[in-house]
ZAGU-139557 format. One line per 8 residues: number of its first residue (from 1); their letters; for each residue x, y, z of C-alpha. Coordinates in pm, whole numbers. Example, Ala and Ser with C-alpha at 12.3 -4.5 7.8 and 13.67 -1.06 7.14 Angstrom:
1> AS> 1230/-450/780 ~ 1367/-106/714
//
This chain:
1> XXXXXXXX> -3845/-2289/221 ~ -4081/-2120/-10 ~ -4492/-2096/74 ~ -4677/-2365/-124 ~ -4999/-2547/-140 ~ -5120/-2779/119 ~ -4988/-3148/12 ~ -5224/-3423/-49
9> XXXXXXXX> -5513/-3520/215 ~ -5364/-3773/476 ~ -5152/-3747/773 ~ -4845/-3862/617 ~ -4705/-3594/360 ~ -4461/-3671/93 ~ -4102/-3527/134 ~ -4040/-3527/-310
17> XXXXXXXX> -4274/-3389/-517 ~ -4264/-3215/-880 ~ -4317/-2861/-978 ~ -4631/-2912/-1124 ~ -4768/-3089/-752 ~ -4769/-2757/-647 ~ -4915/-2556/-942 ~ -5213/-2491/-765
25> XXXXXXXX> -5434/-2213/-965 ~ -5633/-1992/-748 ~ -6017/-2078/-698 ~ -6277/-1871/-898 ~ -6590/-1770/-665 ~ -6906/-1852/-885 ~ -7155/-1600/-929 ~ -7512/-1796/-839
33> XXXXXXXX> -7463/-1718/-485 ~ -7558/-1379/-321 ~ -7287/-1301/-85 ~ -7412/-899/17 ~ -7646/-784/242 ~ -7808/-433/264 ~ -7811/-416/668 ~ -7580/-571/894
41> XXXXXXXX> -7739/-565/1213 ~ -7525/-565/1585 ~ -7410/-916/1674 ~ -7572/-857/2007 ~ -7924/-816/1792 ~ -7859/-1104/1587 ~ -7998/-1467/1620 ~ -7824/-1749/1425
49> XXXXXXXX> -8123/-1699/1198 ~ -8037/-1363/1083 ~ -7708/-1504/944 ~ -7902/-1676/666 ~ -8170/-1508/580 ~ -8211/-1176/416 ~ -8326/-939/594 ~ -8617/-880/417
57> XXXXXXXX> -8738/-1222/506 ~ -8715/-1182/812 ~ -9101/-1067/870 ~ -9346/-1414/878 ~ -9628/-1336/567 ~ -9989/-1277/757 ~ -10229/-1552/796 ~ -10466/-1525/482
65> XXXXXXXX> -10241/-1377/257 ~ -10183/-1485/-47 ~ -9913/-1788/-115 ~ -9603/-1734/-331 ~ -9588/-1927/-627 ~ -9274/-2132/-705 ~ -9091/-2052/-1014 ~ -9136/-2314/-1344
73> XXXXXXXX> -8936/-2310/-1581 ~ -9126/-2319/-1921 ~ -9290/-2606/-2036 ~ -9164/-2786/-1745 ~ -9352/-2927/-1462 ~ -8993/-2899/-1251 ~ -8907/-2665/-1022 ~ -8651/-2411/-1091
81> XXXXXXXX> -8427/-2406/-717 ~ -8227/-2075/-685 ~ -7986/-2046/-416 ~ -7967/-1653/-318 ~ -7898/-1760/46 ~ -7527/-1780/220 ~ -7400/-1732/558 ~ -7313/-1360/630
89> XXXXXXXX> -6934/-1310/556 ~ -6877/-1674/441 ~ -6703/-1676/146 ~ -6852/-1786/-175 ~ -6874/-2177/-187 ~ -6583/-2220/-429 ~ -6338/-2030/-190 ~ -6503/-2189/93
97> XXXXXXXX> -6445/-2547/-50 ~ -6070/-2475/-94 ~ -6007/-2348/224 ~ -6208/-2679/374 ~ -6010/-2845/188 ~ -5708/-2656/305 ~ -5795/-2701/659 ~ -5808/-3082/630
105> XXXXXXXX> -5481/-3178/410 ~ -5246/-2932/631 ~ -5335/-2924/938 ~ -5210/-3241/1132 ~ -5525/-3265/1363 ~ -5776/-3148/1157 ~ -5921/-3479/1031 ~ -5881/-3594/1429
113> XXXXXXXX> -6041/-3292/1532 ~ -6359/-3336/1255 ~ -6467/-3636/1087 ~ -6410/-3518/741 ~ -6655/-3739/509 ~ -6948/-3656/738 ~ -6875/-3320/760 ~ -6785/-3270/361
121> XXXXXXXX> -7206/-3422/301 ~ -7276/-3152/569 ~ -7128/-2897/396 ~ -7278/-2967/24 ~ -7648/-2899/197 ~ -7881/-2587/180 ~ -7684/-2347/416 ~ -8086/-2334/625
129> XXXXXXXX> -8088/-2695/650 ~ -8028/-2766/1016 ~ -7719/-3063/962 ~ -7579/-2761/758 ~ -7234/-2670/954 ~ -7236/-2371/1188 ~ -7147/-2044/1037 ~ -6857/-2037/1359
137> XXXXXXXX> -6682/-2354/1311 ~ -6699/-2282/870 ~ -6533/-1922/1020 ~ -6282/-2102/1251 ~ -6175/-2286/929 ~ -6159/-2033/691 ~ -5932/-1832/962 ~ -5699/-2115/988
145> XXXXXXXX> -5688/-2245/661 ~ -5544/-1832/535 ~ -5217/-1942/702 ~ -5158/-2221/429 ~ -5384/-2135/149 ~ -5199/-2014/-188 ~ -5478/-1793/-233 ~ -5388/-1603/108
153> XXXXXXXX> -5093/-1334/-9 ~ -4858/-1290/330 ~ -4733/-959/291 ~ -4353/-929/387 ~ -4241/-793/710 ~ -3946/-576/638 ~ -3992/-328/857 ~ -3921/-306/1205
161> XXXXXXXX> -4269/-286/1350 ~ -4376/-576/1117 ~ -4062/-791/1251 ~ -4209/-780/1590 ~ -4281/-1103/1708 ~ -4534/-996/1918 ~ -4775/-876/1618 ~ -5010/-1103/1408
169> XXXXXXXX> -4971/-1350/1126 ~ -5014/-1068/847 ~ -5227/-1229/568 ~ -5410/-1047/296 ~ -5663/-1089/36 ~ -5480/-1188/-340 ~ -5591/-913/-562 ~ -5725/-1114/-927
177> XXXXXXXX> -5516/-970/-1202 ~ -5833/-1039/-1482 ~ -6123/-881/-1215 ~ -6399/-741/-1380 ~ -6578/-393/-1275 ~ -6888/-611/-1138 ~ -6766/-937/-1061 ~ -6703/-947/-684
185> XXXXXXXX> -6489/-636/-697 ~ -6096/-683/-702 ~ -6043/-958/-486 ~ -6074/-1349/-428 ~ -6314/-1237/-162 ~ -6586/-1045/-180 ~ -6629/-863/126 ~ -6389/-579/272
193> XXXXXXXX> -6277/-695/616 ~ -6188/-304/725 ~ -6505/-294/896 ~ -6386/-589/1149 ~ -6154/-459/1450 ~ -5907/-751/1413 ~ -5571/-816/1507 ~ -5483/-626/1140
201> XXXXXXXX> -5716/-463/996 ~ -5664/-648/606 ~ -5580/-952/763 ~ -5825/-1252/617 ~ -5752/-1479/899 ~ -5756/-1243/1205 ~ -6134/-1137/1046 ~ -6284/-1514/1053
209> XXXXXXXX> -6136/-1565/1390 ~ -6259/-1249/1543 ~ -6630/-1335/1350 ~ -6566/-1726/1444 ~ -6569/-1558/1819 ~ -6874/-1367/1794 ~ -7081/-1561/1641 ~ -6998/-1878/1931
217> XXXXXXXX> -7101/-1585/2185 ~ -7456/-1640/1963 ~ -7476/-1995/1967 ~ -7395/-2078/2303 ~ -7632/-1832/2455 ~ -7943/-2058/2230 ~ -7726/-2428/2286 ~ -7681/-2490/1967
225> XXXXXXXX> -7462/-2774/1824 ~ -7246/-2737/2093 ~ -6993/-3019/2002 ~ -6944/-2823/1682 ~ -6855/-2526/1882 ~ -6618/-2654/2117 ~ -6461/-2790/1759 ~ -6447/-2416/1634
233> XXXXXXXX> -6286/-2327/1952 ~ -6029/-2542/1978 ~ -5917/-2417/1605 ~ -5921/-2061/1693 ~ -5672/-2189/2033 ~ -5485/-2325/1711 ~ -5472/-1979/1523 ~ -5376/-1808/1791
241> XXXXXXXX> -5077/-2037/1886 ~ -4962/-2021/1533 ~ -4939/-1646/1497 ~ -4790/-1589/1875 ~ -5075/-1433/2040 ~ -5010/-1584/2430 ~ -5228/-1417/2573 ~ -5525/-1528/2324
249> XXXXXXXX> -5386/-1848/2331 ~ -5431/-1909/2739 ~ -5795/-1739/2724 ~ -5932/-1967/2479 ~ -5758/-2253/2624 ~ -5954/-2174/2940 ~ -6234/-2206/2742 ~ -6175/-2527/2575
257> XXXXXXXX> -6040/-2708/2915 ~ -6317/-2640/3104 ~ -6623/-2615/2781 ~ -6479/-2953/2717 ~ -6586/-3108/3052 ~ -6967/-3076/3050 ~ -6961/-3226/2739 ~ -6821/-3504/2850
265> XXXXXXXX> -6495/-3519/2722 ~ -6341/-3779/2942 ~ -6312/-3625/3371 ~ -6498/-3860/3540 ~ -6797/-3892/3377 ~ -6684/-4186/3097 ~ -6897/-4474/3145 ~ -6820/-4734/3418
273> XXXXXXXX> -6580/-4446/3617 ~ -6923/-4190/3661 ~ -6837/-4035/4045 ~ -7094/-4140/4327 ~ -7393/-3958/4255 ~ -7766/-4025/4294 ~ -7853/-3781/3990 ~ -7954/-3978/3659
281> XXXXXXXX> -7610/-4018/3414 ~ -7774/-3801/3152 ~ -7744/-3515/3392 ~ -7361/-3528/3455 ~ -7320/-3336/3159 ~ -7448/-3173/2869 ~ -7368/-3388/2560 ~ -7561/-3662/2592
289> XXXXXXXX> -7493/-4014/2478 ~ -7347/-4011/2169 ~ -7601/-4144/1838 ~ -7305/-4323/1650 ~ -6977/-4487/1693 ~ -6826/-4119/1481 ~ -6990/-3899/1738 ~ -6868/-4131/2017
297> XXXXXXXX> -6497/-4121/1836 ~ -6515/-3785/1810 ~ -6590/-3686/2132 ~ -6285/-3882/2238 ~ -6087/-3718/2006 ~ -6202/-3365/2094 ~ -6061/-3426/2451 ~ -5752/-3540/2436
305> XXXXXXXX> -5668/-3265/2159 ~ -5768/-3028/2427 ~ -5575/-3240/2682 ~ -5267/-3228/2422 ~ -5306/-2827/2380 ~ -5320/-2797/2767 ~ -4991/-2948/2843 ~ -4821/-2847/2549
313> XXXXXXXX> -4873/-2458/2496 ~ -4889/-2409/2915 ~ -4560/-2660/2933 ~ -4302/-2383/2971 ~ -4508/-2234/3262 ~ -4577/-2294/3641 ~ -4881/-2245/3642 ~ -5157/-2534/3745
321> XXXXXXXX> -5302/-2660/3485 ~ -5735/-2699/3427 ~ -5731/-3107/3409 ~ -5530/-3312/3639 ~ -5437/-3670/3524 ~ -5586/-3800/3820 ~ -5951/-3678/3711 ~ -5885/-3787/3371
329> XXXXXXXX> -6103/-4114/3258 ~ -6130/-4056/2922 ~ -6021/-4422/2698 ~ -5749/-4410/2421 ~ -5886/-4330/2067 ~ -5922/-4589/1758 ~ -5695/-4531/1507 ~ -5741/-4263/1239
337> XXXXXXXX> -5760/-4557/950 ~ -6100/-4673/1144 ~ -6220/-4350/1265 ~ -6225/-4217/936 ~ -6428/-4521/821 ~ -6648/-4538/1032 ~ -6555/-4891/1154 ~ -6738/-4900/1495
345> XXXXXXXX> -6424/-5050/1705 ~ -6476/-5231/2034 ~ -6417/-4998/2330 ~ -6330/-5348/2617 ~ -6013/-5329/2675 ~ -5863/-4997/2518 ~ -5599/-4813/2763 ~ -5704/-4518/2974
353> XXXXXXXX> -5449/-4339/3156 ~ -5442/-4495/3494 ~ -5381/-4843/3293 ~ -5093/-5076/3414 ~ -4827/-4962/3208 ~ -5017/-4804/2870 ~ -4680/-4568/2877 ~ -4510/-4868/2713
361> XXXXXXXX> -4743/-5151/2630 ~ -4898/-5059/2301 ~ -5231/-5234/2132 ~ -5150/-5314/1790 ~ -5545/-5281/1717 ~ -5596/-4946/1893 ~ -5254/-4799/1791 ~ -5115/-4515/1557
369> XXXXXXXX> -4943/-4198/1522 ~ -5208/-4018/1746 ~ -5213/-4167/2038 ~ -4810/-4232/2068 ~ -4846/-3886/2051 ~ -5084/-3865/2353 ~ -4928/-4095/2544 ~ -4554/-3905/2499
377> XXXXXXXX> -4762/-3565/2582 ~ -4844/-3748/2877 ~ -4492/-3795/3003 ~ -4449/-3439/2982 ~ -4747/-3382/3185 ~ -4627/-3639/3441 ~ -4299/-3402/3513 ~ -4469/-3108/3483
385> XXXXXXXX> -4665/-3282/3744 ~ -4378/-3376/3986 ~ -4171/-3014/3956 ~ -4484/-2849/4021 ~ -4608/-3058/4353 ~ -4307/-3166/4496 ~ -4280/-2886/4755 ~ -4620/-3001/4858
393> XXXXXXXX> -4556/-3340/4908 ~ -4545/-3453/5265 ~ -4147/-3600/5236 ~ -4071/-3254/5125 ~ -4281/-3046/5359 ~ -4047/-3263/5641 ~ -3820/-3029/5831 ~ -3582/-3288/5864
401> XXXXXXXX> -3593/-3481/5517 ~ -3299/-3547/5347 ~ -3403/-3669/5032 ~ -3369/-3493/4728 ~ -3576/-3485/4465 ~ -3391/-3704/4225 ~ -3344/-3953/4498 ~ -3741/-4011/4506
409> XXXXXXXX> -3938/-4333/4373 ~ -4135/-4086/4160 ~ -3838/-3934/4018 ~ -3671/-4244/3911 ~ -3976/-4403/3777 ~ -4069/-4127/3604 ~ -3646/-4112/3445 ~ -3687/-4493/3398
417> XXXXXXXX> -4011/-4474/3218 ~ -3959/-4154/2940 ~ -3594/-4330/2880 ~ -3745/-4681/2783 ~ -4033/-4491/2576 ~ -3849/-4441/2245 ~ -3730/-4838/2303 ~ -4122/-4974/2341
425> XXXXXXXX> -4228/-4781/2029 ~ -4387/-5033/1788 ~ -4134/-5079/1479 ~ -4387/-4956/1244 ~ -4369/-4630/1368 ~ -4004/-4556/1466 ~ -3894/-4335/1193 ~ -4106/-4042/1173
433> XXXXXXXX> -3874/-3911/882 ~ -3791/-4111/599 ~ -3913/-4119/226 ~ -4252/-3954/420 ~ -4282/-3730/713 ~ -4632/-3741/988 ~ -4596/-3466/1185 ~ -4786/-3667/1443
441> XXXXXXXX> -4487/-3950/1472 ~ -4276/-3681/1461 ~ -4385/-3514/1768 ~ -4441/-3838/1951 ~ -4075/-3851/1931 ~ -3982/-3536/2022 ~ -4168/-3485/2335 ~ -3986/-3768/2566
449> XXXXXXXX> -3677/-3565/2518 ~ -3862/-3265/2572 ~ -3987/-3423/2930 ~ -3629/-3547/3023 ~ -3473/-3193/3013 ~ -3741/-3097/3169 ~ -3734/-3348/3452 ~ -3372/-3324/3463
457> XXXXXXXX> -3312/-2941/3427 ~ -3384/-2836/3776 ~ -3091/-3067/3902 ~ -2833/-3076/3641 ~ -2507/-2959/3738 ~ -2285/-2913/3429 ~ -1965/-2884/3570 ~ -1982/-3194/3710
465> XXXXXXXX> -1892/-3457/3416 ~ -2036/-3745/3598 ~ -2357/-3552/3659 ~ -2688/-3778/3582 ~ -2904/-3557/3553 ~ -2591/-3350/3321 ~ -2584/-3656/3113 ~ -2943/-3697/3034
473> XXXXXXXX> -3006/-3337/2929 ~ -2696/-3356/2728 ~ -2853/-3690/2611 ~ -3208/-3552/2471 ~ -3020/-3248/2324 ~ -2879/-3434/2079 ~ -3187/-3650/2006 ~ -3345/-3299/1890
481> XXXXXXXX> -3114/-3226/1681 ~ -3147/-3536/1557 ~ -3453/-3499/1443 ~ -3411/-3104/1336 ~ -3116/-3240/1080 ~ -3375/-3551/962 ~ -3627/-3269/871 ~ -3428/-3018/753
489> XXXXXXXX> -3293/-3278/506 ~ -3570/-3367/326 ~ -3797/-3127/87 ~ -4090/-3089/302 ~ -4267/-2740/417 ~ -4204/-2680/824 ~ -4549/-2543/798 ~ -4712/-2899/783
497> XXXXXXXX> -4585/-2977/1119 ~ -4823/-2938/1442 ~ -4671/-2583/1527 ~ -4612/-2725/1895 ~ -4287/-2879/1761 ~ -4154/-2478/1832 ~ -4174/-2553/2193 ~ -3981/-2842/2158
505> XXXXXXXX> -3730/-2701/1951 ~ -3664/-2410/2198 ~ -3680/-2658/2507 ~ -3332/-2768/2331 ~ -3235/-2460/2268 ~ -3247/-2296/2595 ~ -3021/-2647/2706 ~ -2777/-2567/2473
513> XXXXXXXX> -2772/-2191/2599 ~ -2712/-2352/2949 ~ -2463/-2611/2828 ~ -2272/-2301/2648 ~ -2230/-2060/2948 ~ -2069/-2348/3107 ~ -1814/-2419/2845 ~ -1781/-2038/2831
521> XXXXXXXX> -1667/-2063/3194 ~ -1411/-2296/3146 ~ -1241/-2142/2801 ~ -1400/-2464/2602 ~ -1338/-2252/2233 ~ -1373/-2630/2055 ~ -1728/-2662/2280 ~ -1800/-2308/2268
529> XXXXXXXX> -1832/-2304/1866 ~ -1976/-2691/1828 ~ -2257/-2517/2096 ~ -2256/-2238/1907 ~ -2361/-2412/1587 ~ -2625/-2618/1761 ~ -2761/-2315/1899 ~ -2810/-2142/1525
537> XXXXXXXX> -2950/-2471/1411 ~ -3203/-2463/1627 ~ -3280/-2077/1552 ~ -3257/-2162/1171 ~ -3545/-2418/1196 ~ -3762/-2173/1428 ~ -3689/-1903/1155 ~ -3784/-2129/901
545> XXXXXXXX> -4109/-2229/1045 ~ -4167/-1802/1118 ~ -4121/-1772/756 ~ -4481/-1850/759 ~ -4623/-1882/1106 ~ -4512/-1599/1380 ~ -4445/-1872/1641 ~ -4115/-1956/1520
553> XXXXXXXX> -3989/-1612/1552 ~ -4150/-1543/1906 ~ -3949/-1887/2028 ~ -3662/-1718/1871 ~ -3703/-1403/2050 ~ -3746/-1619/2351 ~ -3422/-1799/2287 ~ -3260/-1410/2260
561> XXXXXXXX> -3370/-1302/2576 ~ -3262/-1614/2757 ~ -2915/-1563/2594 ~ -2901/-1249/2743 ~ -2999/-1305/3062 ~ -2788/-1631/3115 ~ -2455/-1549/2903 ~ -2436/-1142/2851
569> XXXXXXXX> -2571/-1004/3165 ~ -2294/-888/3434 ~ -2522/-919/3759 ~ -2610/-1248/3951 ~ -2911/-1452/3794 ~ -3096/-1458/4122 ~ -3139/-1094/4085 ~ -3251/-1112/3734
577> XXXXXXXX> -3590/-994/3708 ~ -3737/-1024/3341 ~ -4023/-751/3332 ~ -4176/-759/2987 ~ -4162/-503/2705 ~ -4510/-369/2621 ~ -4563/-466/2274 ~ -4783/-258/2014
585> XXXXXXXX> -5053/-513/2018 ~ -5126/-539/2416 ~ -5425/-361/2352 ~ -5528/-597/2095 ~ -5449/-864/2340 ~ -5592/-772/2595 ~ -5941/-739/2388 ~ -5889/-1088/2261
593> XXXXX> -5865/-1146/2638 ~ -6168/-975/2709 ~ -6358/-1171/2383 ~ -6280/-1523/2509 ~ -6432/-1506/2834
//
């Protein structure tokens, strides 16, 4: 699919539009607004301050001396108000409107992540006004928002270094084809970003996420709106998912998982399930009590995206994971209609996730897209769960226990409960493809199949035809493809989905590669090429979506690699011992490594 412009605000896109919907003409900075400075200082020298005021201002005028006068206009007793004061390396406020603007109409979360009215009045104040938003989370933003703004040219990657899945999101500056000698140079945006040591060195994006990062370092030393920044963290954790940067990806999420508990996010510190402690609640954690029913939604919000990110990104790993279900106390969020209101809604009775049965008993009142979404992110977090503590259990620490894992209580449950979840979901919400697409819905029904090939791969034998565990990963399979064919039917932009939908589209993909070296085994040619095609389907929807984000293409390196080490290697799998290529950007990795923590 070609790049366009972001579809309309809302978390349900339209699938048919016209060819003027997407005429989008690029955004003219104005002029009133004094985007240079003579002397950027170190970051390490900086205060927030410095960021908005000139550096000549910077030195308080002496007691006694005399006061400035305020302009007048001419035979006017009003005051002229100039505004020659901007965030350092912000761009001009018509650029940074459309990429806010961006931000909020294509990425699925955003409006989840940020309550957009309040933060839109934020955002029209004096940029030294202290509601104004922080000059990290506007960077975060603006970083993200280059992946899906028109005005952001993506330079193609022909060559071989640039195919590298390993390497950035490339994204450049679009160079105005009527600039003026004069008028903000040659470009949308008026800075040079060659002075940055990003990811690329011309890459928009990479620069606001690498200034996003410095400038937290800033705020969190003074503890300043720190809400907002564990807001702009969680978007850079975005950016760096989108354009394949693992390693930047698990640093930040480190960040987020455990920045997010202080604040109060939801382990053990909601109200009513604070742990036994003699200390005052306002000392359990750093946030505070929240002023407003938005703060208080938001908050909610901000957690269990974190708590989504967490299981989703880490989900094809072994590793332990920051927040353990058990800890979590955190209540179900409103739904986006209300929360975007402002509709204070009653907090009795909404589902946490140690509820009787919340996997399947859904509140009309307190449901939506979102939170089917949590709650099927929580099924995959329940088998991660079991395949990574099973060992540990007492049955299977038993020297002379004969159970097997798919013979437990917890196992079956656990089958019982992610088969029946696609049954209990509310009718309203059981076609996440139709005339309109959410790319919430739509994950909420990906993910159970996601977490039954995942509960089911470590036991299914597939030359066995009668195999249950064979059966259900055969099962889910199909149910991706499903929904793969449902998208790629319609007219709407891969881009606009939450990118974690990659994950789940290679979960099916390295089934099928399993399912095919089977039917290789036994001469199946008729299975062999149906696989076959399955397999390229699910490549052709990851290259579609790395047409424009570099996730797609790293799953589809991913899917290579398996291929090769399941199907075209001629030793044993057991010895198979994947050691990784060292890309061209480890270094730059690595220093993203190094900036997170």
């Amino acid at each position: 699919m070609s790049p366009a412009s972001p579809p309309d605000v809302g978390s349900t896109f339209s699938t048919s539009t016209t060819p003027a919907a997407w005429d989008l003409q690029p955004v003219q900075p104005v002029s009133t607004f004094s985007v240079t400075s003579t002397l950027i200082p170190p970051f390490n020298d900086m205060s927030i301050g410095s960021l908005l005021v000139p550096q000549s201002s910077w030195d308080a005028p002496s007691i006694g001396s005399t006061p400035l006068s305020p302009p007048m206009s001419e035979g006017s007793a009003t005051f002229e108000l100039t505004t020659d004061i901007w965030p350092l390396n912000i761009p001009p406020p018509a650029t940074l409107h459309h990429l806010v603007e961006t931000f909020f109409s294509s990425v699925p979360l955003a409006s989840r992540l940020i309550h957009k009215p309040t933060f839109m009045a934020s955002l029209r104040l004096v940029p030294t006004s202290a509601s104004f938003p922080p000059v990290s989370l506007l960077h975060a933003i603006c970083g993200i928002a280059s992946l899906y703004s028109p005005i952001i040219q993506e330079w193609a990657r022909e060559a071989a270094e640039d195919s590298d899945t390993t390497r950035p999101f490339n994204s450049g500056i679009v160079f105005r084809p009527d600039a003026e000698e004069g008028v903000q140079g040659d470009r949308y945006y008026p800075r040079k970003v060659e002075d940055v040591l990003g990811p690329k060195p011309n890459s928009f994006g990479a620069a606001h996420i690498q200034w996003a990062g410095e400038t937290m370092k800033l705020a969190t030393r003074h503890g300043d709106r720190l809400l907002q920044l564990l807001q702009a963290a969680v978007i850079v954790t975005w950016y760096h998912y989108s354009s394949g940067l693992v390693l930047g990806v698990y640093a930040w999420l480190a960040s987020v998982s455990k920045f997010v508990v202080p604040l109060g996010g939801g382990l053990n510190v909601s109200e009513g399930f604070e742990p036994l402690s003699r200390l005052p609640p306002q000392m359990l954690f750093l946030f505070g009590k929240p002023k407003t029913a938005i703060e208080a939604e938001t908050v909610r919000n901000v957690f269990w995206i974190t708590y989504v990110m967490e299981r989703l990104y880490t989900a094809g790993t072994v590793w332990s994971m920051s927040m353990s279900d058990e800890d979590v106390s955190q209540m179900m969020p409103c739904r986006s209609s209300d929360f975007m209101s402002g509709v204070s809604v009653p907090t009795r009775g909404r589902q946490r996730l140690f509820t009787n049965n919340m996997l399947l008993h859904h509140h009309s009142l307190t449901t939506d897209a979102w939170t089917l979404y949590i709650k099927a992110t929580i099924l995959v977090s329940k088998v991660r769960t079991f395949n990574g503590r099973y060992h540990l259990t007492p049955n299977a620490r038993s020297s002379n226990a004969e159970t097997t894992p798919t013979q437990t209580e917890v196992f079956l449950l656990l089958d019982q409960t992610i088969a029946a979840f696609p049954q209990h979901i509310p009718p309203a919400f059981r076609t996440p493809v139709d005339t309109t697409v959410d790319p919430l819905l739509y994950m909420a029904h990906l993910l159970p199949h996601v977490a039954m090939i995942q509960l089911h791969d470590p036991h299914a034998n597939f030359s066995d035809p009668n195999d249950r565990s064979a059966i259900r990963m055969a099962s889910a399979v199909q149910s991706i493809l499903e929904l793969i064919y449902a998208i790629c039917a319609t007219s709407f932009d891969l881009i606009y989905l939450d990118h974690a939908c990659s994950f789940c589209w290679f979960v099916a993909g390295a089934a099928i590669i399993r399912l095919l070296k089977v039917k290789m085994n036994l001469k199946d040619e008729a299975g062999v090429e149906r696989l076959t095609q399955d397999l390229n389907v699910v490549k052709f929807v990851l290259g579609n979506l790395g047409d424009r984000t570099t996730i797609g293409l790293r799953q589809i390196q991913l899917l290579n690699e398996l291929y090769e080490a399941e199907i075209n290697s001629n030793f044993d799998r057991a010895d198979y011992i994947y050691t990784p290529r060292r890309s061209a950007d480890a270094e730059v990795q690595a220093a993203i490594v190094g900036d997170s923590l």
